[in-house]
N, C-alpha and C positions, 0 to 999 in steps of 0.2 A: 127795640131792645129784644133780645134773644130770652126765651126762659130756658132754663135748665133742662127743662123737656126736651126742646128742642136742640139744645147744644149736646146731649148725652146722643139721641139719635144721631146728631151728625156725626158726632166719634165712632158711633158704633157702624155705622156704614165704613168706616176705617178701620174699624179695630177688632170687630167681631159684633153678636148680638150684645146687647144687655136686657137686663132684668129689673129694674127699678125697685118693684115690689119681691125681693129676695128673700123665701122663708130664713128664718134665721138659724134653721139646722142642712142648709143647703150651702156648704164651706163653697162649692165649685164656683155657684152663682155670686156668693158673697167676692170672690176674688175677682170673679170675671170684669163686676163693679166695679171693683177697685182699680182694676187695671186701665178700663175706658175711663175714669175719673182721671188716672194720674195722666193718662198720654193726653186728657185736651185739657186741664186744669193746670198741671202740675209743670211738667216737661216745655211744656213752649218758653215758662216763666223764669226758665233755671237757665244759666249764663253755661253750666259743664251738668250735664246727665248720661251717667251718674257722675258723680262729684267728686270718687275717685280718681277720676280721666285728667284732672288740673292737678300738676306737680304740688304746687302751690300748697297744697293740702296736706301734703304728708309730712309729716314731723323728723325734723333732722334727726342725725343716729346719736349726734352730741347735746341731747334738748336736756339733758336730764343736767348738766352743769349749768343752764339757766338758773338766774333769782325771778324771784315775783316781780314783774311791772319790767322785765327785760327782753328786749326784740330777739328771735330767733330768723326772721326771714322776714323780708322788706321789699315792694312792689311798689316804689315810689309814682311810677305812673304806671299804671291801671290801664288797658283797653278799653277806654269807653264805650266803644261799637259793639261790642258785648253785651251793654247796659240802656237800658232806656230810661237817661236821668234827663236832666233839662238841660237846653242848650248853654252854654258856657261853664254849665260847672265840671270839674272833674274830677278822677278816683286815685286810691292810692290804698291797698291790701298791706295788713301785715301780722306777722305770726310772732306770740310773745308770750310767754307764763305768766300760770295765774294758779290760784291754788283751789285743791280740792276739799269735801269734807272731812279729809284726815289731816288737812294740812299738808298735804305732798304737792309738790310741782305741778303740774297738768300745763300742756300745752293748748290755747284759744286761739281766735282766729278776730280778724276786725278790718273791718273799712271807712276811711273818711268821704267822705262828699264834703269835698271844697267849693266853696262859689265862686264867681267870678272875676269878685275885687271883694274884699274882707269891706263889712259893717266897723266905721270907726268908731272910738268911744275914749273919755279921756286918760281912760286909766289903761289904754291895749297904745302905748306910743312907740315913736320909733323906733325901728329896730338900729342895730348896729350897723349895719347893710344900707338905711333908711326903706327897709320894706314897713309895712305899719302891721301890728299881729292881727292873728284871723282869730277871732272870738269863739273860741271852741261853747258846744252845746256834746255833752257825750249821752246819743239817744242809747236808752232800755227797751226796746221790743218785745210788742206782746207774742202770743205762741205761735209759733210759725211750725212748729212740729217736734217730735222728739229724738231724731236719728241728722246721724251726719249730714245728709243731703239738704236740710232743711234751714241751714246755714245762712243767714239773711245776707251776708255779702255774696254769695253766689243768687240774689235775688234780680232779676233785670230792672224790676222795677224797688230793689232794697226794703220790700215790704209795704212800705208806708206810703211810700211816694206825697203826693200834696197833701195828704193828710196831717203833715207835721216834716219829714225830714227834707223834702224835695221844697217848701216853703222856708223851712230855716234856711239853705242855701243859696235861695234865692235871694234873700232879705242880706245876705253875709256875715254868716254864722259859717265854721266849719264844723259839721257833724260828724262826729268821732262812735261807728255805731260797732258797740262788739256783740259776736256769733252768739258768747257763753259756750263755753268750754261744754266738748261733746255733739253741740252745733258747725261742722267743716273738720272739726279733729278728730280721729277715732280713739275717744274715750268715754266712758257714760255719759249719759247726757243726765242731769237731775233734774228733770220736769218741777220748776214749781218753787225751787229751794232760792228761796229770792236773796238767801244773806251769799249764795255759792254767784249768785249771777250778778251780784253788788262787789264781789271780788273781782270777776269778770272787768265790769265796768270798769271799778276802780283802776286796777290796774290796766287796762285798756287805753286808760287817760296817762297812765304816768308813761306808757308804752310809747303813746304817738309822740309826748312832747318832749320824749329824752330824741328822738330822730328826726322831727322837724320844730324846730327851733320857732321858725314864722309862728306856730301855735301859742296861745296864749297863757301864760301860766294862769291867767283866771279859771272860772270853768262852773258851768250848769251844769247837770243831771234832769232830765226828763224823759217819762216813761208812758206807755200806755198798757191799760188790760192787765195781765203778767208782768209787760214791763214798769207798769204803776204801781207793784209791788216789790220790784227791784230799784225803784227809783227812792222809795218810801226808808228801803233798807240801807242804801247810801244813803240817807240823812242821818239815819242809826247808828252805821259804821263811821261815820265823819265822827261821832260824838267820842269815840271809843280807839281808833285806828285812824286816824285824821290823815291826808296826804292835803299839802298847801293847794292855795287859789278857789278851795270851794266856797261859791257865793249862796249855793241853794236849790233846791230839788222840785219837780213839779211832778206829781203823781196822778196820773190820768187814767178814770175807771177803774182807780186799783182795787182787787180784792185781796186786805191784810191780812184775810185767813184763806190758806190753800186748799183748803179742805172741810166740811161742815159734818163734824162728828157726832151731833146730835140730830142727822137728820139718816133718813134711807137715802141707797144710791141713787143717781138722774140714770137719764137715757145719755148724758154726755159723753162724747168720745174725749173732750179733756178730762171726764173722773178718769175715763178707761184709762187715759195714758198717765195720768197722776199715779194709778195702780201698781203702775210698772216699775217710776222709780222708787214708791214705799217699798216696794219687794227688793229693790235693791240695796236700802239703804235700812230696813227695818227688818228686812224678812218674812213680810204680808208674803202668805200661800195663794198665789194666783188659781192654780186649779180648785180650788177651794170656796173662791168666789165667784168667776166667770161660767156658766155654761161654755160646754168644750167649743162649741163651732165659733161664737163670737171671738171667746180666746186666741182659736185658733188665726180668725177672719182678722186678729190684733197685727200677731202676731206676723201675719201674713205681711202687713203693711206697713209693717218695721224689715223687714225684709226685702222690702222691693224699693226700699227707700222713700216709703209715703210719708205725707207730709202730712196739714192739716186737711185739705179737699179730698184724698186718699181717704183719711180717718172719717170725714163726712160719708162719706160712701161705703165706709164699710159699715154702719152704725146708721145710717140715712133713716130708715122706717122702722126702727124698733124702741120698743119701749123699754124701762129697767129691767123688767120680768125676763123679758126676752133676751137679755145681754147677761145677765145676774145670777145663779142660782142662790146666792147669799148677799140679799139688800141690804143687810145690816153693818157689811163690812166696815162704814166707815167707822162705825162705832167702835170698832177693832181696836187693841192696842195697839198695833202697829199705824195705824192711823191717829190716833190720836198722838203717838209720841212725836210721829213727822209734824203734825199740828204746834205740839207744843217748841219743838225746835227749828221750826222755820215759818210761823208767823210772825208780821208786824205788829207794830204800832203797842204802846205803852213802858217805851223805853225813850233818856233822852234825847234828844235832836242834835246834830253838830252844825246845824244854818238852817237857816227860814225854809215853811215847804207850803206849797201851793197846790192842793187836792180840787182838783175839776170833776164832779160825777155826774152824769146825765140823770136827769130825776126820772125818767123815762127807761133805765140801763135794764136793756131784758136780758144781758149776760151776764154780768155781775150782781148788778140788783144795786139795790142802795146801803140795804140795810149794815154790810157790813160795812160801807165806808165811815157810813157813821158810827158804828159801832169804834172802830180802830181810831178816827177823829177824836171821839171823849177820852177813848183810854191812852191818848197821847195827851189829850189837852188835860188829867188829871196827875201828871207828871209832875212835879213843881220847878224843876230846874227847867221844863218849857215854859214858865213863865216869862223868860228871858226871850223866849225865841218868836216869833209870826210862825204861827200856823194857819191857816185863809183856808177856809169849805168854802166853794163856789159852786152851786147846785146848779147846771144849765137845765132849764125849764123845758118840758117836754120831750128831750132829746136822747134818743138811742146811745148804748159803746159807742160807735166807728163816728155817727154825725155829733155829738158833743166834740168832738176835736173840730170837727169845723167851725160849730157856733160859737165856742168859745176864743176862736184863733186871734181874736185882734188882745184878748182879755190874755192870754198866755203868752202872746208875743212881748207886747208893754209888761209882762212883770220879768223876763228875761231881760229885755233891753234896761230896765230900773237896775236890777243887780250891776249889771257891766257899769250904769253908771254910776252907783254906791248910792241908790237916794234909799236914804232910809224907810222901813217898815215899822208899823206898829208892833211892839211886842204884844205875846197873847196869843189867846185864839179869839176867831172872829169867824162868822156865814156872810155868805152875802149869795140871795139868790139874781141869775141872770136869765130879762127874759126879753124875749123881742118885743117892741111897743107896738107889731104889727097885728091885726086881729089872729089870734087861735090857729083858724081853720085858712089861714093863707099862707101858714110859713110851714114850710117843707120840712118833715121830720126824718124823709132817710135818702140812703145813696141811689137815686137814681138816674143812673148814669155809668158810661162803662167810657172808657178811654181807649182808643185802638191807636197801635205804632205802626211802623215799617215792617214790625215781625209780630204780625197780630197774636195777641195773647188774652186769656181773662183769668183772671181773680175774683172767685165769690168772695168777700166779706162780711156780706150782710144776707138776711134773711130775706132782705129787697129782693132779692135774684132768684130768691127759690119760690113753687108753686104755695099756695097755702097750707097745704097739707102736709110740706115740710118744716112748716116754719116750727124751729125750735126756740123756744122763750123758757127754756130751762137748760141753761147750757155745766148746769153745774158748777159753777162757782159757789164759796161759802158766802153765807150771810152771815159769817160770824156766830160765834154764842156767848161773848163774854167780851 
């Protein structure tokens, strides 16, 4: 296996020198980073660079007569050879409205990965045609970045790959995964705003199954990271804005507060980019809180189209001090009000939800899943509903979706078949019966294709010196 070390040298034999250890008032250095990060990181993984270059992307000149949950532009078969899915399943892109924080149209972007032959079940029966329906799952995606390019359907490997959506498909599930608006569209993108990225969803789902029929009018919700807070919020908006066939939501890693206003800033590049859409949706003075060159070195990588590995690299070796001239920002109104109008949890449920959090999560942490846990389980019309904390013992963000995959699968597969759940809330910790020190706690391992490419995930992959185990997520205060 390759470190990071050495894969940055190799770019940089292509791409120019770099500078790993980058003063943080050196913008040239900071960019020069950025740029070898994106061309060996970023660019091998993308299906169109830049992602303007695919028609597919651009929003028709008549989008604006769209309703919510209605197709604008449909790619019923997809180029697979593009993509590095798994052999028999295949793609299908389409473009549809969905609304924004003012309640206005917005144009979204989304992709299915269908399997092979559809997962039977008694209640997905025959069709009209005698085809049998394909069991839709509509995945939430954690942060893949905050500019158009970063578009998880232009991902080769869709983000996730066996981590969850390359295994549902396998299994015969079709996974219906949308961008969120701003994500492949050119329109803001809201970093973070998980009730704007549950609309997304939502309507993403009513999207695919007004044009493919074979789809199931049932339908899961499952998210990871970011998306385990978009997943959390489609349980919320079912209670409130219901569209038929949801059976129930599984929120993985999620952190139900976007922001931790009682605390000083991290070194995280997701506070940095969380910054950007408070300032657009609140009015937070960015020059006000960033030192200019970090600002600058942000800004830069919104510009060039960076993603998350892009933002790792610009942001790589400094500390808050170094990125911040104002740590107290989040304490901000402007932060606290985005807090108060787009956190989770302590609202009712409209179906059963299933929270998996690694007891080990060195990005999210725990504390706030817990925290959002009680203040949903102190709801009283969730008394009515299963709420299930599954704590995977020892287990990091990215490898708790593994540990837990047989445990996440079966409660998917239970729903489709209607067996009932215990109302309530309830814990249940999950641990391996194997000794401690034999079971593997992270991703090591790298998967190479036809068109070799890598994706950091995890801290696995970087030197020790990089490893970030504060990545800024909230722990909650309340």
């Amino acid at each position: 296996m390759k470190s990071l070390l050495s894969l940055l040298a190799l770019a940089a034999l292509c791409q120019g020198q770099i500078d790993i250890f980058c003063s943080p008032s050196n913008l040239s250095c900071l960019e020069n980073r950025t740029r070898v990060d994106q061309a060996l990181l970023e660019v091998p993984n993308s299906v169109t660079f830049p992602i303007q270059n695919d028609a597919f992307y651009e929003t028709p000149v008549n989008f604006t007569l769209a309703k919510p949950g209605q197709i604008v532009k449909l790619e019923p078969q997809t180029n697979v050879t593009a993509y590095d899915v798994p052999p028999g399943t295949s793609l299908s892109r389409f473009m549809y409205a969905s609304v924004d924080e003012k309640n206005q149209t917005v144009p979204a972007t989304g992709i299915i990965l269908w399997p092979f032959t559809p997962k039977t079940f008694p209640y997905n029966p025959l069709g009209t045609a005698g085809e049998t329906k394909y069991p839709l799952v509509a995945w939430a995606h954690g942060t893949s970045g905050v500019v158009r390019q970063c578009a998880v359907s232009n991902l080769r490997n869709l983000q996730y790959d066996f981590r969850s959506v390359f295994t549902l498909a396998n299994l015969g599930y079709a996974v219906v995964i949308a961008d969120y608006a701003g994500l492949g569209t050119n329109v803001p993108f809201n970093y973070l705003a998980y009730k704007l990225h549950a609309n997304d969803v939502v309507y993403g789902v009513s999207a695919a199954q007004s044009v493919f029929p074979e789809l199931s009018t049932d339908w899961v919700s499952f998210g990871h990271s970011e998306g385990g807070g978009v997943a959390w919020a489609i349980a919320e908006r079912q209670a409130t804005s219901p569209i038929p066939g949801f059976l129930g939501t599984i929120a993985a890693a999620p952190p139900p507060f976007p922001i931790a206003t009682a605390s000083t800033a991290s070194n995280s590049v997701f506070q940095a980019f969380l910054s950007f859409t408070i300032a657009r949706l609140y009015s937070l003075d960015l020059a006000s809180i960033f030192n200019p060159v970090p600002l600058q070195a942000l800004q830069y990588v919104e510009s060039i189209g960076g993603c998350n590995d892009a933002g790792y690299a610009a942001f790589a070796t400094f500390n808050a001090s170094d990125i911040y001239s104002n740590l107290s920002w989040p304490s901000s109104q402007p932060a606290v009000d985005f807090l108060a109008d787009y956190s989770v949890s302590g609202r009712p449920l409209g179906g059963p939800m299933l929270i998996v959090q690694g007891s080990a999560d060195t990005v999210v942490g725990t504390v706030g899943a817990m925290l959002g846990y009680n203040a949903t389980c102190a709801v009283s019309a969730n008394a009515q509903v299963s709420v299930q904390y599954v704590s995977v013992n020892n287990q990091d963000h990215n490898p708790s979706l593994y540990a837990s995959q047989r445990l996440w699968l079966q409660w998917i597969e239970d729903r489709f078949n209607r067996f009932p759940l215990q109302e309530g809330c309830s814990m249940v910790n999950e641990s391996s019966a194997r000794p401690g020190q034999s079971v593997q706690t992270a991703e090591r391992f790298l998967v190479e294709y036809t068109k070799p490419w890598v994706t950091i995930f995890t801290s696995t992959f970087l030197p020790s010196y990089l490893w970030k185990f504060d990545l800024g997520y909230a722990q909650g205060t309340s």
